[in-house]
N, C-alpha and C positions, 0 to 999 in steps of 0.2 A: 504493500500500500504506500507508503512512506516513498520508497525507489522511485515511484512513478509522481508520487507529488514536487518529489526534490528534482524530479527531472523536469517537470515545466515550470518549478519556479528560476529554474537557474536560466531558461530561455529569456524567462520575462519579471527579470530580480525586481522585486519592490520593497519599499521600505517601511518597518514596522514598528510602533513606538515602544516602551517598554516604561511604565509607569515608576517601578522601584529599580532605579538605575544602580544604586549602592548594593542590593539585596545579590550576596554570592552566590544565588539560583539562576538569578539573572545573568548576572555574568556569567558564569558556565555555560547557556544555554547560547547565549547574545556572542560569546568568543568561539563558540564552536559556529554557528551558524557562518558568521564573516571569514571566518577562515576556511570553513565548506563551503562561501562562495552561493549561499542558498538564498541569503535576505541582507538587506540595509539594514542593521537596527540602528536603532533611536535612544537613547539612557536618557532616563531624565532626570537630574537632579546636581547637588556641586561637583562640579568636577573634581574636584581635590578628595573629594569623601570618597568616590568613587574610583577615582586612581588607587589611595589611599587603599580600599576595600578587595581590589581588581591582585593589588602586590599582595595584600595578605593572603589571599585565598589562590593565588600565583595562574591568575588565566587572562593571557593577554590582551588588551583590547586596542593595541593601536592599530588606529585607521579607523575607530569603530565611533559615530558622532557623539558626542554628548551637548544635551543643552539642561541650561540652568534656567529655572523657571522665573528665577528670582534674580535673573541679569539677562532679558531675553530684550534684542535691540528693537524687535518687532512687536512688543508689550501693549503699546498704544493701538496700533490698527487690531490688533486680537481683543483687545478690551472693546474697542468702537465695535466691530462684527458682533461678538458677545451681547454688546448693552442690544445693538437691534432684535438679534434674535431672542432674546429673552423681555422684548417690551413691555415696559407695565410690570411685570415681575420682577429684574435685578436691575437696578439701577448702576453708574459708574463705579463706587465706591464698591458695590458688593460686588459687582464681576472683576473687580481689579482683585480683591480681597481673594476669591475663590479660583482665581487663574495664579495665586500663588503657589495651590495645590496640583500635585502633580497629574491628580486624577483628570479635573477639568481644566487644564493646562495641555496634557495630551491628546485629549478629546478634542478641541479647539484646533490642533495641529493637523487633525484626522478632517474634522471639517471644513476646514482651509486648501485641504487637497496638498499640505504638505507632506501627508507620510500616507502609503494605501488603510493602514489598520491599527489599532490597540491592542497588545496586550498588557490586562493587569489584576489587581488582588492576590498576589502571592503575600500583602501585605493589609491588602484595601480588604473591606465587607465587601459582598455580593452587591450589596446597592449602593455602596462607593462606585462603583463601576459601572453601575447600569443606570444610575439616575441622570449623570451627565450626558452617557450616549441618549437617553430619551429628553435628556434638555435643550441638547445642542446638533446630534447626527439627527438624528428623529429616527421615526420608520420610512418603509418605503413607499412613496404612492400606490393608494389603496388598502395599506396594511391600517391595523386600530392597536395592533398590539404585539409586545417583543415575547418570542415562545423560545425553548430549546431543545435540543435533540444530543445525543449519544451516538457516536461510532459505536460499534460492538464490533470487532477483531480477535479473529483464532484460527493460528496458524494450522494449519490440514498438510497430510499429504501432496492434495492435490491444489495446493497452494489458500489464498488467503481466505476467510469463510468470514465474510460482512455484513451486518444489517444495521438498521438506524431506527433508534427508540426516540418517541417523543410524547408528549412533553415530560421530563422528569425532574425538572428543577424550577421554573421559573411561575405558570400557571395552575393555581390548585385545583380549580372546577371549571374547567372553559367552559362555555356553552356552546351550542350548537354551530355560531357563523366563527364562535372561535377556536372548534375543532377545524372546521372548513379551512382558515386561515393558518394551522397549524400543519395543516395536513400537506398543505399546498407549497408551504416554506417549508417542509420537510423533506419532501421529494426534489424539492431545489438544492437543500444541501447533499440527497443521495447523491444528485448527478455530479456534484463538484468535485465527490471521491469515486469515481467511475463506478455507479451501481445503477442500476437503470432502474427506477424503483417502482416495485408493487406493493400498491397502501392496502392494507388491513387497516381497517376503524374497529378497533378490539371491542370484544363484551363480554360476560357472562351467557351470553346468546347466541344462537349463530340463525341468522336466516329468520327471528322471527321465533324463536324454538323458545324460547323463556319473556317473561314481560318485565317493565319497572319500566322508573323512570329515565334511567341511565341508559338503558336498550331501546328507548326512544329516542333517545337524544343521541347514538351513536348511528342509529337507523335513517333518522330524517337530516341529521349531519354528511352521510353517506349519499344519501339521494340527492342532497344539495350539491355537492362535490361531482355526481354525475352528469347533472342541468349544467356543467360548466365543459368549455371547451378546452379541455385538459390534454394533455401528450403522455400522460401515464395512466395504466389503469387502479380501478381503485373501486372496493366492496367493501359491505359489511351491512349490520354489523355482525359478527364473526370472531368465535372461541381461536383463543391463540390454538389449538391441539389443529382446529377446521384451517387456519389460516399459516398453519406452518407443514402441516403433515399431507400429502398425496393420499396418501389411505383413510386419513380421516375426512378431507376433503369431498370424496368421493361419496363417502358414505352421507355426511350432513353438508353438503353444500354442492354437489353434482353441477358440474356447467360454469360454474364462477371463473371469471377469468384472473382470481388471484390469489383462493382459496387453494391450499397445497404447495402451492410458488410463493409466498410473501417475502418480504424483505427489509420491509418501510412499515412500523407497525407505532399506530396512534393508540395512545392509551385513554380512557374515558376522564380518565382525573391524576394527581400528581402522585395519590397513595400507590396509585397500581402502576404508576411511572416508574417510579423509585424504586421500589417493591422487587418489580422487575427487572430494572437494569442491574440492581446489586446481585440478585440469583444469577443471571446469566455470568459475571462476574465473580462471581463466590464459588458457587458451583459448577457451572457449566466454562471456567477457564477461559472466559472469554476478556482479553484488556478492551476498558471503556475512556474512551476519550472525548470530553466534554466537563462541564456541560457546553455545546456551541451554541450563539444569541442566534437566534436569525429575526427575519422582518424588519433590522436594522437597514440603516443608506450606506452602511459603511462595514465594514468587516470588525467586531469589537467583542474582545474574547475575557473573559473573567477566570483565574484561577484558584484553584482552591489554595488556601492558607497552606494547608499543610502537603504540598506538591514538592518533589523536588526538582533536581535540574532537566531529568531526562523528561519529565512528564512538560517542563517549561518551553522544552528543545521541540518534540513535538506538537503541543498545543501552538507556538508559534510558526509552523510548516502549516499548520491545520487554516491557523486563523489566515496567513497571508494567502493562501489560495484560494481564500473563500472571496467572491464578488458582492 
């Protein structure tokens, strides 16, 4: 998986910010990457601290940019962009204030068209990270709201064995236009990792075979998703067993065009997101990499706190190849 994304970023190198420029996860990740020749990064924060941090932890970063937030010569035009798009809400003083931070400091860079993407939170909260991209990136035209999805990778014989879980981190109870929306950004990110994706709208149900409320809402989520002029196929709602298995496929779902083939699988809510990315990952030996944002204008990737270099080195492959 990896081999082939490092091979189209090195066609078309772009550049990536990195929130905690000091933090030696970063650096590890940020001096392998420049020296593999994969991405630009971006360090944000003093130089000196980060030199500083770069010797002790001995990985090298020259050649590799750093900017200081807090001596940036372009401070004023990023402040004026800022006060517009935040009108009526932050005024000069609090977007100068808040562009002292690295978070919304780099986000600002992302939306300026200075750097392709953000990665950050190895230090920040989850909504450190995501409030700014929804302050200042936004979503995309037509989207209402930022969802995220899971890689699941496991290496096989017959080479790599990949599917994409969503949502499992970001929305607790979508409803029905925001499975739609989830669904549809999910299958966007399959394609970006070479999977050509068949959506499952998951349930306790398949076909109609059980009732409630959640088996409506994945039901009339599914038929909605159909009414559109889509380039992937997509069913439900539909038992993970119906929507992963051939032989059970057959038996509760005969004729589906994705029932037994799935690969892109939308969960009804965040309990059975989660739930399930960690089983396939606990038990079933599958490495999950995420959570990725989608529905964002801009490629903007949050990490967990307690990550270390390798998961930093590829969430940043991940986030730059993502559009």
């Amino acid at each position: 998986m990896f081999e082939n994304l490092i091979t189209k970023l090195k066609a078309d190198k772009r550049k990536l910010v990195f929130t905690e420029g000091s933090d030696p996860r970063i650096l590890e990740a940020a001096s392998r990457l420049h020296k593999d020749g994969i991405l630009a990064p971006v360090l944000l924060g003093n130089p000196d601290e980060i030199a500083g941090a770069a010797k002790e932890c001995g990985w090298p970063i020259d050649g590799i940019e750093i900017i200081d937030p807090l001596n940036y010569a372009g401070i004023d035009a990023m402040v004026a962009q800022m006060v517009e798009l935040r009108k009526g809400k932050m005024d000069e003083i609090t977007c100068r204030a808040a562009l002292s931070k690295a978070n919304y400091f780099g986000t600002m860079l992302v939306k300026m068209g200075y750097a392709h993407g953000l990665l950050g939170g190895a230090t920040y909260s989850t909504a450190d990270t995501v409030r700014p991209a929804l302050q200042l990136v936004k979503t995309r035209p037509g989207n209402k709201i930022v969802s995220s999805c899971f890689i699941m990778r496991r290496s096989t014989a017959n080479g790599d064995e990949k599917y994409v879980l969503a949502d499992c981190a970001i929305n607790i109870t979508p409803n029905e236009d925001e499975l739609v929306e989830i669904a549809v950004e999910t299958a966007r990110s399959a394609k970006a990792f070479s999977i050509e994706p068949k959506v499952a709208m998951l349930s306790y149900s398949t076909l109609g075979s059980g009732k409630g409320e959640s088996v409506d809402k994945m039901h009339n989520a599914t038929e909605k998703l159909k009414a559109m002029n889509l380039d992937f196929p997509v069913d439900g709602e539909l038992q993970f067993d119906a929507a992963f298995s051939p032989e059970v496929a057959q038996i509760k779902a005969s004729g589906s065009p994705v029932a037994g083939q799935a690969n892109t699988f939308i969960f009804p809510d965040i309990n059975a997101g989660n739930i399930g990315y960690k089983i396939a990952q606990r038990l079933g030996g599958f490495e999950a990499f995420g959570p990725i944002l989608q529905g964002l204008n801009a490629p903007i990737n949050d990490l967990s706190r307690g990550c270390n270099a390798e998961e930093v080195y590829k969430m940043a492959i991940i986030t730059a190849v993502l559009k």
